[in-house]
N, C-alpha and C positions, 0 to 999 in steps of 0.2 A: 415532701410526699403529698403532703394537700395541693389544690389549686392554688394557683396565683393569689385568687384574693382568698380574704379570711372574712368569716362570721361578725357582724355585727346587730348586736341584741337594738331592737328600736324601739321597745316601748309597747304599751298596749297591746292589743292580740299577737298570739305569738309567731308573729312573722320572721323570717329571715331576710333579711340584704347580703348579698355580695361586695364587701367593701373595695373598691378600688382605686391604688391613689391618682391614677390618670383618668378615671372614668366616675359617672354617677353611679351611684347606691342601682344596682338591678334587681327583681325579684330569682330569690330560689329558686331551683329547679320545683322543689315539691311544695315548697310556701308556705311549709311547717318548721317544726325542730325536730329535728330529727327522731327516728326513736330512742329511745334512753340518755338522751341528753336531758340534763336541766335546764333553764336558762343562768344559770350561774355558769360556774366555770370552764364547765363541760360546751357551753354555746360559745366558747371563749376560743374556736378553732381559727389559727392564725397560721399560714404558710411558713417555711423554713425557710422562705425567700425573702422573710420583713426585712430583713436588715441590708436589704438592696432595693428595696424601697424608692420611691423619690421623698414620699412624707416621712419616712422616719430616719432618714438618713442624718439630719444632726445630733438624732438625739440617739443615735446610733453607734454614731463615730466616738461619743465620750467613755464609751467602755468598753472599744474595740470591735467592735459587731463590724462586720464585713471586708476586713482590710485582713490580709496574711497575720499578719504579726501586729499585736499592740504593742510590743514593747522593744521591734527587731530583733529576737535572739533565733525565729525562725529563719530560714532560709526558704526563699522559694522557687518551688521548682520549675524544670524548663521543658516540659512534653505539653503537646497541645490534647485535647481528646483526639482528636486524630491517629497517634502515634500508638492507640490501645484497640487492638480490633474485633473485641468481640462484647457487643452493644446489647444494652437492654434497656428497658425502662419500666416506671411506674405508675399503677392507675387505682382510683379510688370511684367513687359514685359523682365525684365532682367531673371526671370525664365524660363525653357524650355518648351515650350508648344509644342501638350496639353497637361493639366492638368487634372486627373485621379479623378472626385473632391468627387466622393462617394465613391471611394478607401480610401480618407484619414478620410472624414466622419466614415465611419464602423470601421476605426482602434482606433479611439478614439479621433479624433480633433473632437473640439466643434465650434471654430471660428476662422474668417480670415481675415485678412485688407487686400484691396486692394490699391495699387496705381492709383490716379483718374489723379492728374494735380501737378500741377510746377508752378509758378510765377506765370505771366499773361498771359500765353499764350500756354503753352506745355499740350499737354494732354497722357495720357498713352495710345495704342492703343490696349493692351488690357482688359483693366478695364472691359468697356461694357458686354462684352463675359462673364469675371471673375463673375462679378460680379450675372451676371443671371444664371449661372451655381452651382454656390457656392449655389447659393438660392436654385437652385431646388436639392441639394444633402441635404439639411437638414442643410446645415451650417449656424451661426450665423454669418454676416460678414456688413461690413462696409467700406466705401470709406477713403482714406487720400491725403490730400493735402502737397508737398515737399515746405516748406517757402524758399522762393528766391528776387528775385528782385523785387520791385513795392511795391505801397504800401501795406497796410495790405487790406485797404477798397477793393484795387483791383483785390488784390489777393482769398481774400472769393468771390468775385463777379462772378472771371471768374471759381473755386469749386464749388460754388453752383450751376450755369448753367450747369455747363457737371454733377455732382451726379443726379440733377432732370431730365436728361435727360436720365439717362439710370433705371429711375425707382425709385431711394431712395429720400425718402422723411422724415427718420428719426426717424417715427412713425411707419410704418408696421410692425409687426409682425415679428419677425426675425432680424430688423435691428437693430445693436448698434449704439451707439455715433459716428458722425462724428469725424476723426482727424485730427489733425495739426502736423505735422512732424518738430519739431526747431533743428536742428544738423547745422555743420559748413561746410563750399564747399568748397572744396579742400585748409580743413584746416584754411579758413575765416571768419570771421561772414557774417552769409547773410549782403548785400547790403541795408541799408538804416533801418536795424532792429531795434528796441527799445520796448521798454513796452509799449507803447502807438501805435504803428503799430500792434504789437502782440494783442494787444487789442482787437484792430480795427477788427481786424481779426477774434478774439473769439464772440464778439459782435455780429456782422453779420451772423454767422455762427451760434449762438442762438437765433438770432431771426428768421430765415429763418426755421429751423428743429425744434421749441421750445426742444430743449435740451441742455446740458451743454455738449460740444467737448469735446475730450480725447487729452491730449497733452501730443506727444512723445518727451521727450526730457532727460537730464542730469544734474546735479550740475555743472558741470566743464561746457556746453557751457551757463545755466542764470547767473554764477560767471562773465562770461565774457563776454557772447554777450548780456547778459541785464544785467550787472552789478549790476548783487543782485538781480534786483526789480522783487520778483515773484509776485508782489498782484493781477496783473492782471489772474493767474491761481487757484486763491485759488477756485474757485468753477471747475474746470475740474479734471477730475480722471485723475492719471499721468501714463504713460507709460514707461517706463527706461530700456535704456539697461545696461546690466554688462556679457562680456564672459570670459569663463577660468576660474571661479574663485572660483570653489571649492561650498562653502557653504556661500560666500559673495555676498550679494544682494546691489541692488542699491542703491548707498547715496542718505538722502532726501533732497525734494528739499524746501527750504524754510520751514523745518522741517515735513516735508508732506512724506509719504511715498508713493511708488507705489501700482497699482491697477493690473499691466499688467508688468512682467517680459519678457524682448526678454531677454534668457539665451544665446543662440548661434546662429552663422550666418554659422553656416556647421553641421547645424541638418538633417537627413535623416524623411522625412515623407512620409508613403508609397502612391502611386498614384503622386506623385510627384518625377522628375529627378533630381540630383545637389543636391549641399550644398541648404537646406531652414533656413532660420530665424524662430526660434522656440522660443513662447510664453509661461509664466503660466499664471495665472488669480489667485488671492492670495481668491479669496472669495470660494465658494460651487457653483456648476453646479445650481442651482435653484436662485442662487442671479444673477449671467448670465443672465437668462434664464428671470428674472425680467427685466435686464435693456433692454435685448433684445425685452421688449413687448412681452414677450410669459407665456401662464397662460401652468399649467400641459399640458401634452399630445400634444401640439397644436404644428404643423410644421410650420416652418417658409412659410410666402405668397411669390409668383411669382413676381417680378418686374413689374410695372404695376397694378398691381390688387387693386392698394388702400387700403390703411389702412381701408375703411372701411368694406371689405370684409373678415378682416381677425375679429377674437372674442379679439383681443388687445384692446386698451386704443383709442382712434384716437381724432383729434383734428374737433367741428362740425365749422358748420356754422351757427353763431346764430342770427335769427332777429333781427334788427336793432331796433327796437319796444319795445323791451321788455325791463319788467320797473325793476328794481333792486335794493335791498336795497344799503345803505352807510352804512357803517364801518371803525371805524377809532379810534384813539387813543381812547382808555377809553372803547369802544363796549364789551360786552362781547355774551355767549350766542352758540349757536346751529352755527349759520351763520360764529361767529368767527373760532369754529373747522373745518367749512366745507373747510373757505378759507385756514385756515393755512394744512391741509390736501393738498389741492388744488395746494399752493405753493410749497408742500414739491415734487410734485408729477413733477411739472416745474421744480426740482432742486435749491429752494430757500428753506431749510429745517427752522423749528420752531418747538418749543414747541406745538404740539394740546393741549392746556389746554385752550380752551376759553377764554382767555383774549387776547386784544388785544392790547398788550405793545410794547413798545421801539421794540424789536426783530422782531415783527409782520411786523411791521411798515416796519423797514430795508429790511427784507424779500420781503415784497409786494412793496415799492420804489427799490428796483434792478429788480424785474420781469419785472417791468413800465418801467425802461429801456432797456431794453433785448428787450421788444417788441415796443419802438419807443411812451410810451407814455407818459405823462407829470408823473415824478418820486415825488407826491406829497405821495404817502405811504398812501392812501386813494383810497377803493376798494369800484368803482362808477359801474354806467352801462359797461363802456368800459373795464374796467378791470375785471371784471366778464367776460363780452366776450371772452375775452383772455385766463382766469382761468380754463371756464368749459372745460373738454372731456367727452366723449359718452365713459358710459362704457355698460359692456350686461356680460350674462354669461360666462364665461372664462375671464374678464377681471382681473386684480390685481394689486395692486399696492396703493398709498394715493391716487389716484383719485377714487378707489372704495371706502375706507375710509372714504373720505367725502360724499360722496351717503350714505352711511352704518349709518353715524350719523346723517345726515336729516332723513331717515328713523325711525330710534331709536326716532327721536325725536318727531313722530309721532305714536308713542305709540306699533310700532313693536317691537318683545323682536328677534333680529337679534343681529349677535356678531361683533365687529366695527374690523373685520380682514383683511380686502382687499383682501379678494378672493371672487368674483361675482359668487355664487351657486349659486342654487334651491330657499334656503330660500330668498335670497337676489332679486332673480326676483320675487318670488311670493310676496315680500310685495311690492316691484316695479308696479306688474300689479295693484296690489290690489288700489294702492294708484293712481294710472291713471282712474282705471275706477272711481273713487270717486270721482275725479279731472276732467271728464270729457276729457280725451284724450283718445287715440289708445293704449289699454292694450296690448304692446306688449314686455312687461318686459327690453327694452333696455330704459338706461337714457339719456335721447338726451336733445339738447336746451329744449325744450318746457318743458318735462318734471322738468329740471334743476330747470328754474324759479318758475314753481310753487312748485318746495319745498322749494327752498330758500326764495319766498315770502308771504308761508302758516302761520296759527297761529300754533305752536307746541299746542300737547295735553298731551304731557307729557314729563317729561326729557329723555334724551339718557340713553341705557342702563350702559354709562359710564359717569356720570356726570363730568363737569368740578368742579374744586375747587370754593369755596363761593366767597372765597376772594383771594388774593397775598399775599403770605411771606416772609419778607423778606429775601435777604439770608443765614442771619445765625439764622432766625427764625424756631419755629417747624412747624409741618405738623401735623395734624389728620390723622388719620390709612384713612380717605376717603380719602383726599385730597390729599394723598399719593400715593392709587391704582388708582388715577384718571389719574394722571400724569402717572404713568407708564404705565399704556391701552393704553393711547393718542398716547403714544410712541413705543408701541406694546412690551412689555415685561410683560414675567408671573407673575401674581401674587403668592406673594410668598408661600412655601409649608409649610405643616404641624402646625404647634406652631407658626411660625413665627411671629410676630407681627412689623409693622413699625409706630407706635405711639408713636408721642415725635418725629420724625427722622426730621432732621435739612433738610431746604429745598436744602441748597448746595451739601448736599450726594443726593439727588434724580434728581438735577441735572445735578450730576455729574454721576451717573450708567447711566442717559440719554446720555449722550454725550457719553461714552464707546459706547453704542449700536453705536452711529453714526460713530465715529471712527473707529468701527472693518468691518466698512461693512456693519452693521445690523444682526451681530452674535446673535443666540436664548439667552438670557441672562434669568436664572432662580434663583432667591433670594432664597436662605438657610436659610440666619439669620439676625437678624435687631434689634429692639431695647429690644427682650423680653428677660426675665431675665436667666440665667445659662451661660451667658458671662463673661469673666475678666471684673471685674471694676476698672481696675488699670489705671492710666493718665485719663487727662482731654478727650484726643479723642475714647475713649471707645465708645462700641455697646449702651449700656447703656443713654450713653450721645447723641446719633443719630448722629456720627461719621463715624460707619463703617459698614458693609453689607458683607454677607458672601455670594458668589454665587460659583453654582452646576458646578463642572469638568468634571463630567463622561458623557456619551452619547452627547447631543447637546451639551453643555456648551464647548466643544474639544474646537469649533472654538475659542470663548474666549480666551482659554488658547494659542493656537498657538499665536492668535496674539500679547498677551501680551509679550511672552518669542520672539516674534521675531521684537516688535517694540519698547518697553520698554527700557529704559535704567537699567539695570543690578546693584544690589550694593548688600552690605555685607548682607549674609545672618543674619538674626534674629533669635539666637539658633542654632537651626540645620535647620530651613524650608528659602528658597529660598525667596527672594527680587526685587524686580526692582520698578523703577520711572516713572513718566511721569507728563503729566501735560493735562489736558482734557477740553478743551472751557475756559482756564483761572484755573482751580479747579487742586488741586494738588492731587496728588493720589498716594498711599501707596500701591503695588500688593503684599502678603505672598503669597507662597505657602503651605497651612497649613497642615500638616499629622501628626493628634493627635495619641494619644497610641491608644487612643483608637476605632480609626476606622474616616471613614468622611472625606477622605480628600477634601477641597473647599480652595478658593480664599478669605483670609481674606482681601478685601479693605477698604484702609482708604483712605475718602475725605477732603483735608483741602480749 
């Protein structure tokens, strides 16, 4: 995220150099230290590029810095940036300003991180500017924090204060995920770093913006500067850099792959001077365009204007008064879909299948901690507090989801999609004026409660399953499509049938959707008959599931051929491995004589 070169401290008044190892020492932009740095470790700012270096490339290579894998057990992958099309990048005060920001806008960047602060004390002095400018050119952009000295508590503390002061609050419209910058300082591990500071740091910084951070970092510096332990990143989208390197993308981290590729740190992007640090986004412009809090059509809001100005998702303020049901282990029901929608929407993702099991539970005790309350996995008044957002038309996302299925559950024939239409506010008003509130089609506190604490008159238009299956027990052709609605995947086409299909194969296509991003996933083939019946894991036996390649299904296929592990083809049609929330998985690439080609998967 920094320039090219890094800070070096020279002695005597307190100047800055730009260190470069191909060029001489040049003066600073401002020919100071910046403000709130020290000259200790804070003036110790080093690129996340050193370790492509030409000077420190030997002393690089002895602990694995810049190579895939130190040890081979990664596999590297084979997409170039090219093959991800929806670009962005990143700028600090080390770029030339100004900054041209609707120039880069119109040319085809979508989004842009800003440098906000540094330890505990440095701030970027042009962030503020960046960042209100960026907003009003239509850019999707977001603040980052450079991990340095102090603790983690301290360092989210003094981030949080300077983003909410020039306007971001997380939720607006427009805004992406807060980040966390983990790279090494002149070649170091940050000062006092560990898993549990890094924690500290993600914590804070999700309870303060209710989202889940984006963390820039690499294999080579959690190998070393957290010695393995990523558990505390498993819930942030990862960001990773890799330059020069053809058509190999970043080692995963903790077998996690990226979400945000920085390809190169001397990318030209028009409206901007100098080498820029140039970004992909491995999903679709509209999966973006979700996380960014924006429904179609809708421009990102001004700094200032509050999320509730904009038609996004926002978070209310709910009377203290209002009474709320309890759910908890064994609940099932309308209220359980609404919360686990609810969770998925705060970035604690589950199953929406009405029950409310072990996963539930896990789900709803890490929100409770995220937000500071007692992590008993039991969703009371306070935790519903925290749960609901105001959504209105243009909203989207599982927080319309779960509005969508209290609705349905009151006997509206609406479709549980998470896009806040027409139909979606008129059954909204309809159900306020019957309720006796202000029909004004937006679901706020008041409204909330009283669907959550109404009698349903009828089931959702997508019922939950009767009962639970075990996992290698069957499903009914319902129990089947219920789960996959819950989960937002098409029901499947033509003849299809998925009756008899083992609850692990369904899943286990759940979990694919969540891994790929939330790629459109469309079932071809399932348990009905004109499949091989040969071995025990046959279609037949509710084993394996045949999904659509052509048009939306692409995304699937990319991700599979570029995060899968790779083996001997079967016959003549293509193979790879993986392993999906535990469930193992079989990818063909199937191309019969006679036409059809699709994704034979097998779940074990």
């Amino acid at each position: 995220m920094e320039w090219r070169s890094g800070y070096r401290w020279d002695g005597g008044t307190p100047n800055l150099h730009l260190v470069d190892a191909a060029k001489a020492p040049h003066q600073a932009p401002s020919g100071r230290v910046p403000a709130g740095l020290t000259m200790g470790e804070e003036v110790r700012i080093i690129s996340k590029k050193t370790a492509l270096q030409a000077g420190a490339m030997a002393a690089v290579a002895a602990v694995g810095f810049g190579v895939i894998s130190a040890s081979g057990s990664e596999r590297a992958q084979a997409s170039s940036p090219a093959a991800y099309g929806v670009k962005g990048f990143d700028t600090s005060h080390h770029n030339a300003h100004p900054i041209q920001w609707s120039t880069a806008a119109r040319s085809g960047y979508s989004f842009v991180f800003h440098k906000a602060t540094q330890g505990t004390g440095y701030k970027d002095p042009t962030f503020r500017g960046d960042f209100a400018a960026a907003s009003r050119a239509g850019l999707m952009n977001a603040p980052y924090h450079m991990y340095s000295s102090g603790s983690g508590a301290a360092q989210a503390a003094h981030f949080i204060t300077t983003v909410r002061a020039a306007g971001y609050n997380g939720r607006t419209a427009g805004q992406l995920p807060p980040v966390v910058d983990l790279e090494t300082l002149e070649g170091s591990c940050p000062s006092g770093i560990s898993s549990a500071q890094v924690g500290a740091f993600l914590s804070a910084t999700r309870q303060a913006f209710g989202v889940n951070p984006i963390v820039y970092t690499s294999k080579a510096f959690t190998d070393r500067c957290l010695r393995g332990d990523v558990s505390v990143l498993k819930n942030s989208p990862l960001w990773q850099p890799r330059y020069k390197s053809g058509t190999r993308e970043p080692a995963p981290v903790g077998g996690r792959y990226w979400s945000i590729w920085q390809h190169t740190e001397t990318g030209t992007v028009p409206g901007l001077r100098g080498n820029v640090d140039v970004n992909a986004y491995r999903g679709t412009l509209t999966q973006l365009r979700t996380l960014a809090h924006l429904s179609p059509g809708q421009p990102p809001a001004q700094p200032g204007t509050g999320s509730g100005t904009g038609t996004g998702t926002t978070k209310p303020s709910t009377p203290s008064t209002a009474v709320w049901p309890l759910i908890k282990t064994g609940t099932r029901g309308v209220n359980v879909t609404t919360a686990q929608h609810l969770l998925a929407a705060a970035g604690h993702s589950t199953t929406a299948d009405g029950i409310y099991g072990p996963a539930t539970r896990n789900a709803a005790a890490a929100f409770q901690r995220s937000h500071g309350l007692a992590a008993d996995g039991i969703i009371g008044p306070n935790t519903w507090n925290k749960l609901i957002q105001t959504v209105r038309t243009g909203s989207s996302g599982s927080a319309v989801k779960a509005a969508q299925a209290q609705l349905a559950g009151y006997g509206n024939r609406i479709a549980v999609d998470g896009a806040f239409g027409p139909a979606t506010r008129n059954a909204t008003a309809a159900f306020q004026r019957s309720h006796g509130l202000t029909a004004d089609g937006i679901i706020g506190p008041k409204t909330w409660n009283k669907l959550v604490n109404g009698t349903k008159t009828s089931t959702p238009t997508t019922p939950a399953p009767t009962k639970p299956a075990p996992s290698n027990g069957k499903l009914t052709q319902r129990q089947a499509l219920a789960q996959l609605a819950a989960a937002g995947i098409k029901a499947p086409v033509g003849r299809t049938s998925l009756a008899g299909v083992r609850a692990r194969t369904i899943q286990g296509v759940i979990a694919l959707k969540k891994a790929s991003g939330g790629c459109t996933i469309v079932i071809t083939g399932g348990t009905e008959s004109g499949h091989s019946t040969r071995g025990n894991h046959s279609h037949a036996n509710g084993y394996k599931l045949d999904l659509r390649t052509r048009d939306e299904g692409r995304c699937v296929t990319n991700w599979i051929k570029t995060t899968q592990r790779k083996g001997a083809p079967r016959g003549t049609d293509a193979r790879w491995h993986g392993t999906l929330n535990g469930i193992s998985a079989e990818y063909v690439y199937e191309i019969p004589r006679s036409g059809g080609v699709h994704w034979d998967i097998t779940f074990i």
